[in-house]
ZAROPA-10212 format. One line per 4 residues: for each residue x, y, z of C-alpha. Coordinates in nm, 4 decimals. Layout:
REM ZAROPA-10212
X Y Z  ...
***
This chain:
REM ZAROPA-10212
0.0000 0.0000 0.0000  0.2576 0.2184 0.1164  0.4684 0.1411 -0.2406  0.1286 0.2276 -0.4209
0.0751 0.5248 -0.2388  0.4562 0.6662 -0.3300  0.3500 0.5812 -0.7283  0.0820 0.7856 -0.6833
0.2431 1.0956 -0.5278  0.5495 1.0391 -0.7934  0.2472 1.0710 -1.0528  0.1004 1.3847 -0.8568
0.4003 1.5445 -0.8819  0.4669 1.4603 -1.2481  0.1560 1.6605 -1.3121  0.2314 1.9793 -1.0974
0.5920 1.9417 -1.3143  0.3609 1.9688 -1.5953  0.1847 2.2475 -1.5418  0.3469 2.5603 -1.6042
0.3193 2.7695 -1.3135  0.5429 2.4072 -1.1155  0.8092 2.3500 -1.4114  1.0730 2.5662 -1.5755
1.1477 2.3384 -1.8595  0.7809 2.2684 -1.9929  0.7086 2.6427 -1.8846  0.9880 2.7444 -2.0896
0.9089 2.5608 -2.4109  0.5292 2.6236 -2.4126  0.5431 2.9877 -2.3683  0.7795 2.9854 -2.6708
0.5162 2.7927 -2.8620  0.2581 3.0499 -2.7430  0.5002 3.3552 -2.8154  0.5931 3.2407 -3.1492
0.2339 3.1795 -3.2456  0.1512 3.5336 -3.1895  0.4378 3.6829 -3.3748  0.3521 3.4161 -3.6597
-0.0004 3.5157 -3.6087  0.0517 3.8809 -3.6379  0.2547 3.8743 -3.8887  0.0298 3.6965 -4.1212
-0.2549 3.9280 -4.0596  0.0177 4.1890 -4.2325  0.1585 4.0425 -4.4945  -0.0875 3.7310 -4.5981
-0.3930 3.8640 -4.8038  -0.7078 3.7025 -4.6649  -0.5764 3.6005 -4.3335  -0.7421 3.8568 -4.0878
-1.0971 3.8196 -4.1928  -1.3397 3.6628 -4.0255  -1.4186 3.3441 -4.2771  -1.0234 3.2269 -4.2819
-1.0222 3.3021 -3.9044  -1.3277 3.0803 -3.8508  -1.2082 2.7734 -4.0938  -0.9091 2.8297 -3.8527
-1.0796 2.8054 -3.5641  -1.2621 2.4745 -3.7166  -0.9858 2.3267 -3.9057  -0.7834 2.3801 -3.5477
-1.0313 2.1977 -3.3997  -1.0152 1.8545 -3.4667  -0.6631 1.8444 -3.4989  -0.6603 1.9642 -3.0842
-0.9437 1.7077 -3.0110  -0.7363 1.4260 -3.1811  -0.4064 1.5657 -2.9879  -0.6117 1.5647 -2.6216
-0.6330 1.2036 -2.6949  -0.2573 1.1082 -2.8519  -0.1527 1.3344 -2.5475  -0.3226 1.0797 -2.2707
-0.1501 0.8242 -2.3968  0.1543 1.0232 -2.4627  0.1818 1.0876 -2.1326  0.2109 0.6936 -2.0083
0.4612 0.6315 -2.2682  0.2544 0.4930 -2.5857  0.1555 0.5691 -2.9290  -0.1989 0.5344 -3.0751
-0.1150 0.5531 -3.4993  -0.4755 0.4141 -3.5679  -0.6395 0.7544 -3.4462  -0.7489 0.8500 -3.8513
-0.7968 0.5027 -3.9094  -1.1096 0.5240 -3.5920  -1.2136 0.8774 -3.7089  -1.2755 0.7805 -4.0714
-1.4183 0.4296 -4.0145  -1.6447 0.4541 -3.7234  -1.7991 0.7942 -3.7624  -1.8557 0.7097 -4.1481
-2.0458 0.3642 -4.0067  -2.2388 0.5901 -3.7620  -2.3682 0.7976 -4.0368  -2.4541 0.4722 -4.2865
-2.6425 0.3567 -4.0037  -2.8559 0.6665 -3.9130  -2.8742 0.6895 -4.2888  -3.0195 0.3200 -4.3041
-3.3138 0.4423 -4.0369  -3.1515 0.3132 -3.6902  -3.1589 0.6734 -3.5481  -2.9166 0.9293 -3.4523
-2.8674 0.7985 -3.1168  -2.8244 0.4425 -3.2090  -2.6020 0.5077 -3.4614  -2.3882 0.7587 -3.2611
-2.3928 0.4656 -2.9509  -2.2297 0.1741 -3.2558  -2.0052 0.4020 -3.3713  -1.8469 0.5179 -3.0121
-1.8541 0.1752 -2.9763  -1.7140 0.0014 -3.2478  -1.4332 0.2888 -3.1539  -1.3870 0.2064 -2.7528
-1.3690 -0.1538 -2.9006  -1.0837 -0.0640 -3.1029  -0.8553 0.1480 -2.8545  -0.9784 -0.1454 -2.5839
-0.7847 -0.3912 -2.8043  -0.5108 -0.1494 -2.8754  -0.4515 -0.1690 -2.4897  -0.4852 -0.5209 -2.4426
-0.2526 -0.6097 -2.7269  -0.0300 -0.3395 -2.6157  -0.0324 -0.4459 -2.2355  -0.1369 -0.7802 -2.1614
0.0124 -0.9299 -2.5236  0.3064 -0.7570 -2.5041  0.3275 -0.6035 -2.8544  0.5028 -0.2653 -2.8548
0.2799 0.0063 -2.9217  0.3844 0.1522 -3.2822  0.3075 -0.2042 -3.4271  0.0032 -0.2492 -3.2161
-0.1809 0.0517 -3.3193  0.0180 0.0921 -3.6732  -0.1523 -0.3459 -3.7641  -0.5183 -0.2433 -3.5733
-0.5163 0.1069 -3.7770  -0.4562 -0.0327 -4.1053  -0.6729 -0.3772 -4.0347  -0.9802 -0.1560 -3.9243
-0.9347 0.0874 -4.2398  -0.9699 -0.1956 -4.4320  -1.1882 -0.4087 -4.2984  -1.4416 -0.0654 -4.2633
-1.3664 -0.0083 -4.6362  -1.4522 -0.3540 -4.7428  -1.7173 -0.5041 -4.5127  -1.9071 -0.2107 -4.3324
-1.9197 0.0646 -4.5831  -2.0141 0.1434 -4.9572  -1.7796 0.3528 -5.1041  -1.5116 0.6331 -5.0482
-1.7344 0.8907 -4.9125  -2.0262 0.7889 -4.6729  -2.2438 1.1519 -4.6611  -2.4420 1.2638 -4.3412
-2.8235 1.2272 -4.3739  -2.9936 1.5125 -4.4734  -3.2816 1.4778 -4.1977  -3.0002 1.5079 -3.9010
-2.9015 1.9125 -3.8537  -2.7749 1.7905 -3.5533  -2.5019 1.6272 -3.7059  -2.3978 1.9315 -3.9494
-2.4504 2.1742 -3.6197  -2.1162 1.9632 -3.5150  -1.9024 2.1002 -3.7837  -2.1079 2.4354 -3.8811
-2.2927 2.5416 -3.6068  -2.2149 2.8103 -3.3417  -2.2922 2.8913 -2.9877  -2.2774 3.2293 -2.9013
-2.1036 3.3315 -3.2027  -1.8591 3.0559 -3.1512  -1.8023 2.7805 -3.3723  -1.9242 2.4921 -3.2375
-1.5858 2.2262 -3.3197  -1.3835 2.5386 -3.1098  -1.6327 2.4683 -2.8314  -1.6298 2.1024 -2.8479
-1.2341 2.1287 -2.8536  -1.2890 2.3071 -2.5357  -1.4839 2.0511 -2.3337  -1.2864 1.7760 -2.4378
-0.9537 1.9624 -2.3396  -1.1171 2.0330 -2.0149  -1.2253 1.6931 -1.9536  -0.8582 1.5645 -2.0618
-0.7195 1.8291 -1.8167  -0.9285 1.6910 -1.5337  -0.8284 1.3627 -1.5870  -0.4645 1.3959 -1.5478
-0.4560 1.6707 -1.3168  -0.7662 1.5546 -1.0667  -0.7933 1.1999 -1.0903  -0.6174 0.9126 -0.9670
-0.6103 0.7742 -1.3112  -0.4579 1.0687 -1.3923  -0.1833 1.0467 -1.1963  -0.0860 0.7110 -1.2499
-0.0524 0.7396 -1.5638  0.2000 1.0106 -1.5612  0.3991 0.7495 -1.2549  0.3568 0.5049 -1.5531
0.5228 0.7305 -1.7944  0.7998 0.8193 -1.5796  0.9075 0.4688 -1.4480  0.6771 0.1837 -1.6112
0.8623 -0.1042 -1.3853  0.8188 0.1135 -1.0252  0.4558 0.0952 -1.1391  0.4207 -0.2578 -1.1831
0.6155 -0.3439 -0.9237  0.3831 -0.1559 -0.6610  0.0527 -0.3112 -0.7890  -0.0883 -0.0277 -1.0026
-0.3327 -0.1751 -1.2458  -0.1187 -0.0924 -1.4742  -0.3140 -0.2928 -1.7715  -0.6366 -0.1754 -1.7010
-0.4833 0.1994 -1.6952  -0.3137 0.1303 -2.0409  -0.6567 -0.0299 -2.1897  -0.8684 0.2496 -2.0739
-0.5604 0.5447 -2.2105  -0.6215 0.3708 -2.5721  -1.0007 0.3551 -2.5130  -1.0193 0.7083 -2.4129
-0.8123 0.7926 -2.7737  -1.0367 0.5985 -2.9719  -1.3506 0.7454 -2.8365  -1.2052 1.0596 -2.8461
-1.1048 1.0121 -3.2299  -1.4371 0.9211 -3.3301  -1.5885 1.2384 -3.1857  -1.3074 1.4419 -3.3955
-1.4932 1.2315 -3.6947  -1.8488 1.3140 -3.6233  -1.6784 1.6779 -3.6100  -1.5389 1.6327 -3.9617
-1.8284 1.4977 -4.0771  -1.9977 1.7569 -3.9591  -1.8269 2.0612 -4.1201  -1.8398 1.8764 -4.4752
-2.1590 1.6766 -4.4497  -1.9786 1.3753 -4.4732  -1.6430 1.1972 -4.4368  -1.4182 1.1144 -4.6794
-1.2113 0.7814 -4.5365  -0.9013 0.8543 -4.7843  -0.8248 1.0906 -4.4875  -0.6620 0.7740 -4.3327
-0.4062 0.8322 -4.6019  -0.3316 1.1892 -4.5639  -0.1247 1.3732 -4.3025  -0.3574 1.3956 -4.0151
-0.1786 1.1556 -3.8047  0.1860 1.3261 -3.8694  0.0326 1.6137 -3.7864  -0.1403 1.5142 -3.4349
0.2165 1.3922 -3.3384  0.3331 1.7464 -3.4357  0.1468 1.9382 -3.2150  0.1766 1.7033 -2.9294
0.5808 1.6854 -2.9167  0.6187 2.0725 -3.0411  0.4186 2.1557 -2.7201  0.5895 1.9881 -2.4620
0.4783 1.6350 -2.4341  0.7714 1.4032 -2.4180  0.7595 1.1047 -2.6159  0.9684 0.9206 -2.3275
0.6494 0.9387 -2.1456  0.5944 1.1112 -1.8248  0.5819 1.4905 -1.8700  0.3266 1.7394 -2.1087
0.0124 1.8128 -2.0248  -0.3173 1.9453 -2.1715  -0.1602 2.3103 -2.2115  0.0905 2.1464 -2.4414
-0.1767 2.1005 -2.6775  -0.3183 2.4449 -2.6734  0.0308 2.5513 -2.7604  0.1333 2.2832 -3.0423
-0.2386 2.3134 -3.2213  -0.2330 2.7121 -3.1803  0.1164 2.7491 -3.3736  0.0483 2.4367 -3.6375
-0.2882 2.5665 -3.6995  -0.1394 2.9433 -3.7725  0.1099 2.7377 -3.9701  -0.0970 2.5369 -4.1825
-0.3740 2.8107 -4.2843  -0.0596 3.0559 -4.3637  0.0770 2.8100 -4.6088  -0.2411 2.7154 -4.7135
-0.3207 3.0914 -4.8043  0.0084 3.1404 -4.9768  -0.0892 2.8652 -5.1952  0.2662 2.6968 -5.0893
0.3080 2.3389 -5.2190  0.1849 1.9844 -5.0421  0.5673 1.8597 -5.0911  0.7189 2.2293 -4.8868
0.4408 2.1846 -4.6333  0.5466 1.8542 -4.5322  0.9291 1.9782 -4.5477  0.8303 2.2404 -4.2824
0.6472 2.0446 -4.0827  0.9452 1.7676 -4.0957  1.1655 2.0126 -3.9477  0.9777 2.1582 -3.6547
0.9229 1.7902 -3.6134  1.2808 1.7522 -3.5614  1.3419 2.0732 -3.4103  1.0824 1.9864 -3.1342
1.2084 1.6186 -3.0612  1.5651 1.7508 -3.0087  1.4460 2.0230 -2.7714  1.2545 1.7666 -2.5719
1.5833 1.5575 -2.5337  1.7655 1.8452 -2.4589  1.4964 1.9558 -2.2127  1.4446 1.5947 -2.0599
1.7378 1.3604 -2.1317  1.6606 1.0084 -2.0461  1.9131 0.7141 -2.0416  1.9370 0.3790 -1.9409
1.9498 0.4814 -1.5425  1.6738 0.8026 -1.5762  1.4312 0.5084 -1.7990  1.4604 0.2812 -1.4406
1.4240 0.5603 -1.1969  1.2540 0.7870 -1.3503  1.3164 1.1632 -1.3597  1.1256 1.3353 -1.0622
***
């Protein structure tokens, strides 16, 4: 108990580390993030034609969106040193199986219940595999991604594009409504960043899974349930990636499941590690988020306005990449002693 008890406080203080006002480092790197946004931000409202008016900053705003509510997810399991690379593969399949099945006459709720899930299903496996198995968890959620993205494609769905039902504003209201004169994918971003925050800043959960991150074998060792935490991290992701879908659907009236192949997942690792999670496992928190989507968002829509090439887009985003892992090991160096111990 008393060993248990330690994990947990090791895990409490991982998250007060995390948070800026309690750590330096991450304080350091996230205000950076946040500063450089601004400048970036400002600067494009100068120079880039388009980019201060209201439409571009709303598609911001939405665009932004998804990609944070996909990194709230990553950055849970992040934090207790995983991976989840079949995020797209959840957000195209499941939320374009909710809306054939609303579609076929089963109901907006029933449909919305399969297709969360069909995707807690997924991440549930993802964590079993990934804990109880034993499979590391880039080729756990790399197999399960591509297996689901084609099984979806060839048993569960009818094409490419699987449109939202015409008789369900509810579902459009997702990607192109707005409360209160905001749009309603910022303010869906916003409760599930909140809810993320509580999590791993209030809960026990939380906490353990930042002790996890920091020294995996101290957890075990104590009697943390340690595979039911890693299940429910992956569980949480997929869940959470099938609401990003319902979001995209939402803003397009439908969902294209090519996405799967696209960036999207490069990019929800970018934001994560450029805001100060550490893919060692252990440190970041929910703020991290708001910092990597603010500055990748600004990013993105910039390039996107100055009509700059798919192939220099990736090239940039390649090299903050980079430039973000090597300040995280500069930040947080980990060797073979630090991985046992931990860092606290």
């Amino acid at each position: 108990m008393a060993d248990a008890v330690a994990i947990k406080d090791r895990g409490a203080a991982a998250v007060k580390k995390s948070e800026g006002k309690f750590s330096l480092s991450n304080l350091s790197q996230e205000t950076l993030v946040f500063a450089t946004t601004i400048v970036i931000f400002a600067a494009c409202a100068l120079f880039v034609n388009g980019f201060a008016t209201l439409p571009n900053i709303s598609t911001l705003a939405r665009s932004v969106s998804v990609l944070g509510i996909l990194g709230v997810g990553m950055t849970v399991v992040v934090i207790g040193r995983g991976l989840d690379l079949s995020q797209v593969a959840v957000l195209a399949i499941c939320a374009a199986w909710s809306l054939k099945l609303i579609g076929l006459g089963y109901g907006l709720a029933a449909g919305v219940a399969m297709g969360l899930g069909l995707a807690v299903a997924i991440g549930a496996f993802n964590g079993f595999a990934i804990s109880i198995i034993g499979i590391p968890a880039l080729f756990t959620t790399l197999a399960s991604g591509t297996l689901v993205y084609g099984v979806g494609r060839w048993l569960m769905l009818d094409g490419i594009i699987t449109y939202a039902p015409e008789n369900q504003p509810f579902l459009l209201a997702l990607g192109q409504g707005e409360l209160l004169g905001i749009p309603v994918p910022l303010v869906i971003f916003a409760v599930v960043a909140m809810i993320g925050h509580l999590i791993l800043s209030r809960t026990s959960a939380g906490r353990f899974v930042y002790a996890f991150g920091d020294n995996a074998e101290a957890a075990r060792l104590t009697g943390v349930s340690v595979r039911v935490l890693t299940i429910g991290q992956y569980a949480f992701s997929a869940a959470v990636a099938f609401l990003a879908g319902l979001v995209t659907a939402g803003s397009v009236a439908s969902i294209n499941t090519n996405v799967f192949s696209s960036s999207l997942i490069f990019d929800v690792l970018l934001i994560v590690v450029l805001g100060g999670v550490s893919l060692s496992g252990g440190r970041g928190s929910i703020a991290s988020v708001l910092a990597g989507t603010a500055l990748i968002g600004t990013l993105l829509n910039a390039m996107i306005l100055l009509d700059v090439q798919g192939d220099v887009q990736n090239i940039v985003k390649s090299v903050v990449l980079l430039g973000a892992i090597t300040l995280d090991r500069k930040l947080h160096p980990r060797d073979e002693e630090t991985a046992r111990q931990g860092d606290l």
